[in-house]
C-alpha positions as CSV (number, residue, x, y, z in Angstrom):
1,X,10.2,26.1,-3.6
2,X,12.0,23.7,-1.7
3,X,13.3,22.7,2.0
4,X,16.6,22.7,3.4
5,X,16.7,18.9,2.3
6,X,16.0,20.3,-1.2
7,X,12.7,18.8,-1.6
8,X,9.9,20.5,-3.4
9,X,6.4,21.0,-1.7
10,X,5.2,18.7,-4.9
11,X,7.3,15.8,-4.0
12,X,6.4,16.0,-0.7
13,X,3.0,15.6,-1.5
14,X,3.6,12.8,-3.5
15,X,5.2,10.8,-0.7
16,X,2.6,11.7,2.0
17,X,-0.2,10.6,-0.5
18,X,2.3,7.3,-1.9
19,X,3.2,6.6,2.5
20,X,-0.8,7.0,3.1
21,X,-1.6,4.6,0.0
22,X,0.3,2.1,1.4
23,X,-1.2,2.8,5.2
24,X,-4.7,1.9,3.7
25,X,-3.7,-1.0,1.6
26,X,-1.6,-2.0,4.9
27,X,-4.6,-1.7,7.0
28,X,-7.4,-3.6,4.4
29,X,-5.3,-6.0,3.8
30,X,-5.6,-6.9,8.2
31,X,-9.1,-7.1,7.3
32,X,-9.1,-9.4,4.8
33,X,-6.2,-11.6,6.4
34,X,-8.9,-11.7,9.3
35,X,-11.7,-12.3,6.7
36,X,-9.7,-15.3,5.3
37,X,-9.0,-16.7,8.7
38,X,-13.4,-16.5,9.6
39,X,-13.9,-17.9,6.1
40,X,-11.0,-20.2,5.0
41,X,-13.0,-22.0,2.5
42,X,-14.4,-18.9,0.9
43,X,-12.8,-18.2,-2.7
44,X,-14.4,-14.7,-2.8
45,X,-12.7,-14.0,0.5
46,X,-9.4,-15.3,-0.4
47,X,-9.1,-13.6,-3.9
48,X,-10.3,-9.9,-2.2
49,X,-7.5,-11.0,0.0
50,X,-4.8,-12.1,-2.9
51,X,-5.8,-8.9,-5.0
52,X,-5.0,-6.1,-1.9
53,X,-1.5,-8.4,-1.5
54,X,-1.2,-7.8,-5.6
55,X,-1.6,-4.1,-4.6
56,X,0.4,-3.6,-1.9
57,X,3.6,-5.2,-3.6
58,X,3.0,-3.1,-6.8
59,X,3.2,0.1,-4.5
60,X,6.1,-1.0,-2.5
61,X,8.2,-2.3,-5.4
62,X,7.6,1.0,-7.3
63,X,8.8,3.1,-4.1
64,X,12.0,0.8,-4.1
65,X,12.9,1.7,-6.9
66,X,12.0,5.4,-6.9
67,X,14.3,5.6,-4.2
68,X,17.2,3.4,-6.1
């Protein structure tokens, strides 16, 4: 079934879990930009930082170019 937009119930489901996906990895990677600023010298810190930054770009390229 779709909407009047003609979007199915499935593909809306898929963007409210893609949009919430990159809500969380939004929000951890705050905590870890604030983790990095309390612990500059801390490699641990910085690479949990570096790997949600990985994450997030890998999530919002592929949602560019789902909607190209």
């Amino acid at each position: 079934m779709s909407d009047s937009n003609g979007t199915t119930a499935a593909e809306t489901d898929t963007t409210t879990t893609d949009t919430t996906a990159v809500e969380t990895l939004q929000q951890g990677l705050v905590g870890q930009l604030m983790a990095v600023i309390g612990a500059p010298d801390d490699k641990d810190v910085a690479r949990a930082a570096d790997d949600i930054v990985q994450q997030l770009d890998a999530r919002l390229r592929a949602a560019g170019s789902a909607a190209a």
